[in-house]
C-alpha positions in Angstrom: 129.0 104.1 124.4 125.4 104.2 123.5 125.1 107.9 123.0 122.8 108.7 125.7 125.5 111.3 127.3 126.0 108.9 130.3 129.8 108.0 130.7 129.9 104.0 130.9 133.4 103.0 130.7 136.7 104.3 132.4 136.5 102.2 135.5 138.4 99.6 136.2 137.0 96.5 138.6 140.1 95.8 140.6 138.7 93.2 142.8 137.6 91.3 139.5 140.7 92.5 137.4 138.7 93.7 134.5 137.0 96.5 133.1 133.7 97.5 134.9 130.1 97.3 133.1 131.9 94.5 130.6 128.4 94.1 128.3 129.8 97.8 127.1 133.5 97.9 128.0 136.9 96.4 127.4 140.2 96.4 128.0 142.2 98.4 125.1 145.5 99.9 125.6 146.7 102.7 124.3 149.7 104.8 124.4 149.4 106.8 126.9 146.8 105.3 129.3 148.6 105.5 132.3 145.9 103.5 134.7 144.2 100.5 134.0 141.1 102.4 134.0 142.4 104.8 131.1 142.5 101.8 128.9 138.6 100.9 129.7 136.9 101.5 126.5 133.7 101.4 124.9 133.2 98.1 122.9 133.1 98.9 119.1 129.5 97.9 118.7 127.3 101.0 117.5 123.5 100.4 117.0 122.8 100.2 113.1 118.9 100.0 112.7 118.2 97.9 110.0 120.7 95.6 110.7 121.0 92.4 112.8 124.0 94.2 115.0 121.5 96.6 115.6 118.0 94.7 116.2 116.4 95.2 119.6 114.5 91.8 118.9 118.2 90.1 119.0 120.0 92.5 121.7 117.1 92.3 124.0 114.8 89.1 122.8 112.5 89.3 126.3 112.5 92.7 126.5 111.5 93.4 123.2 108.4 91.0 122.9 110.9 88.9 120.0 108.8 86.2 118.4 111.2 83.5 119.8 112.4 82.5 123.6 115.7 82.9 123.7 118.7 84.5 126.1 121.3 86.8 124.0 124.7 86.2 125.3 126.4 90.1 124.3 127.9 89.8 120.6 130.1 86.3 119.7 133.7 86.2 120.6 135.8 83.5 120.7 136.7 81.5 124.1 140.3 82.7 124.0 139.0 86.6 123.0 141.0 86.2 119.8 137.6 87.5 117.6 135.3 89.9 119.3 132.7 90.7 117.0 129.3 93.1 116.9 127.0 90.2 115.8 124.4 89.6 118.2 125.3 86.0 120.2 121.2 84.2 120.9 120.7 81.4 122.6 116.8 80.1 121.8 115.4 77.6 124.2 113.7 74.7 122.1 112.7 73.7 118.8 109.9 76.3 118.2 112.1 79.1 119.2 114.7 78.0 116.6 112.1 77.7 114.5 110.9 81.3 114.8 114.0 82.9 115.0 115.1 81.1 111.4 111.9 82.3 109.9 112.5 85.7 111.6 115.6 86.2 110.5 115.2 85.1 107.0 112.3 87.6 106.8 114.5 89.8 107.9 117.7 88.8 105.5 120.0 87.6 107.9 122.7 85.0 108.0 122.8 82.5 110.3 125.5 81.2 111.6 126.2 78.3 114.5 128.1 78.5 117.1 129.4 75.6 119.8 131.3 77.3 123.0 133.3 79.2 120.9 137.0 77.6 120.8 137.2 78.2 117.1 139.5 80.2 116.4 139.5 83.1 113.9 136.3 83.4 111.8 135.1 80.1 111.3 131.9 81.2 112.9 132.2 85.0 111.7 134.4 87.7 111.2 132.1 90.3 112.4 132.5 91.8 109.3 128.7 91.5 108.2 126.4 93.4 110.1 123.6 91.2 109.0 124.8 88.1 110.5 123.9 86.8 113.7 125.1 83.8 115.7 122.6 81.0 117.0 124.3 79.2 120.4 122.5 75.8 121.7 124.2 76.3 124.9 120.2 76.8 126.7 118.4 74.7 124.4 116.6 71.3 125.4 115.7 69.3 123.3 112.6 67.0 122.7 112.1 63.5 125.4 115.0 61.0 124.0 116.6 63.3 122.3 117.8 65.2 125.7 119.7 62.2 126.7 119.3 58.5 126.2 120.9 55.2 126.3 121.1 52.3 124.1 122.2 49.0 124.5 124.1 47.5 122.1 124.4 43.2 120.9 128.4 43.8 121.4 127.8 45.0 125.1 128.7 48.6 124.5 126.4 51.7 124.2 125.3 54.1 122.4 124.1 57.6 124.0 122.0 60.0 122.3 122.3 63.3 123.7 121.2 67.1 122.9 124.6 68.8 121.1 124.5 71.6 123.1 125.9 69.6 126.0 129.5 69.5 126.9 131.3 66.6 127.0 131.1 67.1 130.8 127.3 67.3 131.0 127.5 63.9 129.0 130.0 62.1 131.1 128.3 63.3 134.1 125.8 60.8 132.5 128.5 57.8 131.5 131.1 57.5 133.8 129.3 56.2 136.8 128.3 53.3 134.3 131.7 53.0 133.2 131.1 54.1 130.0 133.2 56.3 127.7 133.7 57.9 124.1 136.0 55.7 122.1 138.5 59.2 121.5 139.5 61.6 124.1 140.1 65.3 124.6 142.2 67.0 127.4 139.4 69.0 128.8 135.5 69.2 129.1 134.7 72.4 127.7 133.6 71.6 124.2 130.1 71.7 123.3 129.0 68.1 121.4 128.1 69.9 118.5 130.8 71.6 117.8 132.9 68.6 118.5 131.7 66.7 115.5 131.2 69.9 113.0 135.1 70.1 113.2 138.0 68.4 112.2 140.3 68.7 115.6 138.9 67.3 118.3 139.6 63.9 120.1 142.3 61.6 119.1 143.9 58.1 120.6 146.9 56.0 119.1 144.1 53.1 117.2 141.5 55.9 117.4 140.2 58.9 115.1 138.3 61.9 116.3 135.2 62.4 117.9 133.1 63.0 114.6 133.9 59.2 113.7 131.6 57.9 116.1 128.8 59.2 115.3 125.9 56.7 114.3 123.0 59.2 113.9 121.8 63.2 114.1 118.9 65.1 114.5 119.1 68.1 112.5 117.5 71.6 111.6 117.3 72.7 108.0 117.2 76.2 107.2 113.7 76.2 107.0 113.3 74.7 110.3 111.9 71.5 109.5 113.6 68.9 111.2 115.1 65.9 110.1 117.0 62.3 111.0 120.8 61.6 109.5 121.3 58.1 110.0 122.5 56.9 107.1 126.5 56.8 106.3 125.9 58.2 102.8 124.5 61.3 104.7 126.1 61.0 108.0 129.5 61.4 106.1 128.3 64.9 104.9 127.2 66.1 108.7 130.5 65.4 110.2 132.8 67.7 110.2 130.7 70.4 108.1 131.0 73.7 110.3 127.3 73.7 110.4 126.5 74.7 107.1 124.3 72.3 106.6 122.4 73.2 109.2 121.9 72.9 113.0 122.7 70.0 114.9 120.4 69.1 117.5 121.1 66.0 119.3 123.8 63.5 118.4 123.9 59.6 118.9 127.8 58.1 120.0 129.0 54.5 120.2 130.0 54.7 123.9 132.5 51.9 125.5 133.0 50.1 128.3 136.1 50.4 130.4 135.8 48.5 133.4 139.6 50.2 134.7 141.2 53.2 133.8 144.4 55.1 134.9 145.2 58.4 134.7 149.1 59.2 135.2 152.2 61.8 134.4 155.6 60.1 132.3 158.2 62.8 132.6 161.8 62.9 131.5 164.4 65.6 130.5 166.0 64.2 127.0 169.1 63.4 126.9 169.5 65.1 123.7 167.0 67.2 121.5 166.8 64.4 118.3 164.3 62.0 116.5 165.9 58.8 118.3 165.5 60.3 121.8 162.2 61.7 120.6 160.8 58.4 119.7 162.5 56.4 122.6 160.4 58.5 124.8 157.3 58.2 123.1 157.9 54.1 122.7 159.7 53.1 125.9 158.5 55.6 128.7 155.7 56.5 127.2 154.5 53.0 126.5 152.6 54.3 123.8 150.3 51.8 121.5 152.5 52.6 118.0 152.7 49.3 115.6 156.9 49.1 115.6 156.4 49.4 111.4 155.1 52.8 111.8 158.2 55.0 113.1 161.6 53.1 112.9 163.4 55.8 115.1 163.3 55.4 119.0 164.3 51.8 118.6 162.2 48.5 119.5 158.2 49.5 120.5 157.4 49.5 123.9 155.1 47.8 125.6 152.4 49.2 123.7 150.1 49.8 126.8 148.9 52.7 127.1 145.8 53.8 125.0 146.2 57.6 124.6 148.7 60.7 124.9 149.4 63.6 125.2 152.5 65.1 124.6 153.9 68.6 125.7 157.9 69.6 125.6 159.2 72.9 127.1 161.3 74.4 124.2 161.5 77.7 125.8 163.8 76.3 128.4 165.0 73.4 127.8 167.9 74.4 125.2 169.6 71.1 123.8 167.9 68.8 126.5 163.9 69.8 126.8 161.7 68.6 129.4 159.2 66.4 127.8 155.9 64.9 129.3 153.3 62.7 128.6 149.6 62.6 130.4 149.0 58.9 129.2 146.1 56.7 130.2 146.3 53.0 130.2 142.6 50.8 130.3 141.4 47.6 131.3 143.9 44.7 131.3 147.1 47.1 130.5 146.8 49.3 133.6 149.5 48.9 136.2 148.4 46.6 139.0 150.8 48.3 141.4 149.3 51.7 140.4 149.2 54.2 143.8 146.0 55.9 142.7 141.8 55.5 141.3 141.5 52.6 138.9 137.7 52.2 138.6 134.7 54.5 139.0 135.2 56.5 142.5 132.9 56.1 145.1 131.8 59.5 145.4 131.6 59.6 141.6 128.3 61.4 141.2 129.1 64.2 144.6 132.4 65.0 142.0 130.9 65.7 139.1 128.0 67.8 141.2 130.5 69.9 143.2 132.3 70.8 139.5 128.8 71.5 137.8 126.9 73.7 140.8 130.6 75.4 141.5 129.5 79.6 141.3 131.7 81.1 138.7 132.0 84.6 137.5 132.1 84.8 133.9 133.3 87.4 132.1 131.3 90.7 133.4 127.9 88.8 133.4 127.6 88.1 137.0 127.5 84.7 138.8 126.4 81.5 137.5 127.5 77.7 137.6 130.0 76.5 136.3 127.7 74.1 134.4 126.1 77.3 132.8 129.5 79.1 131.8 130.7 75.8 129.9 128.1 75.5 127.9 127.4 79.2 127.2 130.7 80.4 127.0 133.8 77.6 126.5 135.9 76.8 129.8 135.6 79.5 132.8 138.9 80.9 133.4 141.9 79.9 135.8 141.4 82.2 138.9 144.9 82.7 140.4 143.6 84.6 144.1 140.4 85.2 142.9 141.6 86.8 139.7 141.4 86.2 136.1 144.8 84.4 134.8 143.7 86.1 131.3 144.0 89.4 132.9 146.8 88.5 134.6 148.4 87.5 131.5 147.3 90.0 129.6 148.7 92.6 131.6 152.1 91.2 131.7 152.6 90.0 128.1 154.9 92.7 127.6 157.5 91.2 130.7 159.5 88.4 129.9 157.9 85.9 131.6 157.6 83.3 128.5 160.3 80.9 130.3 158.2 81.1 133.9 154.9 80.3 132.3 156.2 77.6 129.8 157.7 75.4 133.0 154.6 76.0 135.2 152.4 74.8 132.4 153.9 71.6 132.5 154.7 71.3 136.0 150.6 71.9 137.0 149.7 68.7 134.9 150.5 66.1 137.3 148.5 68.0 140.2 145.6 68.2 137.5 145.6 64.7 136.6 145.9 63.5 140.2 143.1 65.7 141.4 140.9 64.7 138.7 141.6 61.1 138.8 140.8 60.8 142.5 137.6 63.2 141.6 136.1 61.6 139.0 138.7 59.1 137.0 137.2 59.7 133.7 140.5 60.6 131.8 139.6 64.3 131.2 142.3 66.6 133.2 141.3 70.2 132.5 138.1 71.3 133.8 139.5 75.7 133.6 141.9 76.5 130.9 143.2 80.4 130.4 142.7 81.2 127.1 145.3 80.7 124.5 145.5 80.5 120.8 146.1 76.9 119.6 146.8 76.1 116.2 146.5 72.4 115.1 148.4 70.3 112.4 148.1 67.4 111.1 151.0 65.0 110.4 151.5 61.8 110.0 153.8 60.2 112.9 156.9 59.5 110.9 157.1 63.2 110.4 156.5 63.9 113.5 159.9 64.4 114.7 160.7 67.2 111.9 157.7 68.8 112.9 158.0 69.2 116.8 161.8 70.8 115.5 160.4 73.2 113.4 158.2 74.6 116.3 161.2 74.6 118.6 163.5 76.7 116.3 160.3 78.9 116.1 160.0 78.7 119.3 163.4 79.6 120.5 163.6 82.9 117.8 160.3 84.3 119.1 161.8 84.6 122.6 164.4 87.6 120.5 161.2 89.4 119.3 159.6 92.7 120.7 156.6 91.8 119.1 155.4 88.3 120.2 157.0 85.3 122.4 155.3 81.4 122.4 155.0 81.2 126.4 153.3 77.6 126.3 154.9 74.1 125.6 155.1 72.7 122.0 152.2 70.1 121.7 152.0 66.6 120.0 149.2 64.7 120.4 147.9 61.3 118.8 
């Protein structure tokens, strides 16, 4: 691979279920590998001097005396290995080294560009098509006293929490929850860097709620040049949010917070009685109890109850013909949750042992040895579902040519309940995925009285794909509020 005559690749790690020596080899078939170790192959990442694929300072920053402290994390890819690039993936430490590796690379004519954990999909980061880009990761920065963490109080009794935006959301409510504090919108899993969180547009959501970005009251930010400055005010803060990072890094980010003395966690399931917008919306309403003004969708009949805060919906089109299983993960807060509820309403008592046994759990990520599971979020997105020690990807991967769409459609729902249960009694704090296998999600936005239309249009495309060689959906559709 690197044209030193040594054979690297070929082998395959059968204990791991991946390709052996991964910082130079992958999995890529080929007609007519007949082993999985035929199929290991040398990652298409030649050494261009003069380029930033090719710079020893960005490959090997320690090693190489580079003017900035930094760990490189191989080339970017994204979480779900939908884009694996060549550009060199840094992670600098602390302000100066941010500092010295802008004025590095602009000495050196590079483009910068920011990563979170990298669940973008495609190239909104890069393409990998420019060899003189380079991605900047804060997944081992720190940043400067307050702006690591702290808390505010607030005249309303609510917080605010200023934290460094290369934390995940779990790092923060590792932080929050055993105060009983939350973020205003939620997202089903932990995995997302804070940063990137509030540089997009898809992230968090509740029925009265918008996404995460909304709640943001201030940033600290690094300009290109690496001075550093303070977005407080909502002319600016309004250009920040949601801006890919093309204004610049994100540093540390200041939330509104809220207090939530009770919370439940809990699984509605039903199998429709018919696939149509009136048993759609009836389930949504009725079981589902979500919080929808009546004015807003007239199918489904009267509104509900209205007591639950947040959902998330997820209907198995791939088996379910004319009558789909549908389910809800719903939360409920404060005064609406059920008193007769069988399970965690307020902060458990080993609270803060939870969240440590998640953060210090040893995980192998990806080739690059053991670390936490702490570590792995922030560097690299959610650590993978292990199935008997190995990889579901792999797993996956390997099978995507049997027909196994149905199977792994109706297990996908059917975990959820186990997930939410275990979580709850863990930790309570309404997040339910803490490992996710990776899987390309596109999002859409509707408003909810088209809903109905388009949740059909994904099951007739849905339903086709499972007639095609070529590609299958083996996941449940998604609707989410």
């Amino acid at each position: 691979c690197d044209g030193d005559g040594v054979q690297d690749c070929g082998k395959w790690d059968y204990r791991m279920s991946m390709c052996m020596n991964q910082a130079m080899c992958g999995y890529t078939y080929k007609f007519p590998d007949f082993t999985l170790d035929h199929a290991c192959r040398c990652r298409k990442c030649p050494s261009l001097p003069g380029t930033a694929f090719g710079d020893p300072m960005l490959k090997h920053p320690d090693e190489a005396g580079a003017p900035f402290s930094a760990l490189n994390w191989g080339v970017f890819k994204t979480w779900g290995d939908h884009m694996d690039t060549c550009a060199p993936w840094v992670m600098p430490r602390d302000d100066a080294a941010l500092q010295n590796l802008l004025t590095y690379a602009r000495g050196k004519g590079y483009k910068v560009r920011i990563s979170g954990a990298g669940h973008s999909a495609g190239g909104i980061v890069t393409d990998g098509k420019n060899q003189q880009v380079l991605v900047i990761s804060l997944a081992e920065y720190t940043a400067p006293a307050e702006w690591e963490f702290a808390l505010e109080d607030m005249p309303d009794g609510s917080k605010r929490a200023t934290v460094n935006a290369g934390w995940t959301q779990f790092h923060l409510y590792e932080r929050i929850r055993p105060l009983g504090f939350f973020q205003p919108a939620q997202t089903a899993g932990y995995f997302f860097s804070l940063g990137g969180l509030v540089a997009s547009s898809v992230h968090g959501g509740s029925y009265l709620g918008g996404f995460i970005h909304a709640y943001v009251t201030r940033f600290r930010v690094m300009l290109f040049d690496g001075s550093i400055k303070i977005v407080d005010t909502e002319e600016e803060l309004r250009f920040w949010r949601c801006s890919f990072g093309l204004h610049g890094i994100m540093l540390s980010v200041e939330m509104q917070l809220e207090k939530r003395e009770k919370l439940q966690m809990y699984p509605v399931e039903a199998k429709l009685p018919a696939w149509n917008a009136h048993e759609f919306w009836k389930f949504i309403k009725q079981d589902a109890e979500a919080d929808i003004p009546g004015d807003v969708v007239h199918d489904g009949g009267h509104e509900g109850s209205r007591k639950s805060w947040n959902g998330e919906y997820f209907i198995d089109y791939i088996n379910g013909g004319e009558t789909p299983h549908i389910m809800s993960y719903s939360q409920k807060a404060n005064h609406s949750v059920d008193p007769d509820f069988d399970g965690e309403l307020g902060i458990p008592e080993s609270v803060a042992e939870g969240y440590s046994y998640m953060k210090n759990k040893r995980v192998a990520e990806d080739g690059r040895g053991m670390m936490s599971w702490g570590e792995a979020a922030r560097r690299d997105g959610a650590p993978p579902i292990k199935i008997a020690g190995i990889d579901v990807n792999d797993i996956l991967d390997a099978a995507k040519k049997l027909p196994i769409a149905g199977l792994l459609s109706k297990a996908a729902i059917e975990e959820i309940p186990g997930f939410v249960k275990r979580m709850s009694k863990r930790v309570n704090d309404g997040f339910f995925l803490a490992y996710a296998p990776a899987a390309l999600a596109a999002a859409y936005f509707v408003k909810p009285e088209n809903g109905f239309e388009a949740m059909d249009y994904l099951r007739k495309v849905q339903l086709a794909s499972t007639k095609s060689k070529d590609f299958v959906w083996n996941l449940p559709g998604e609707f989410r509020f």
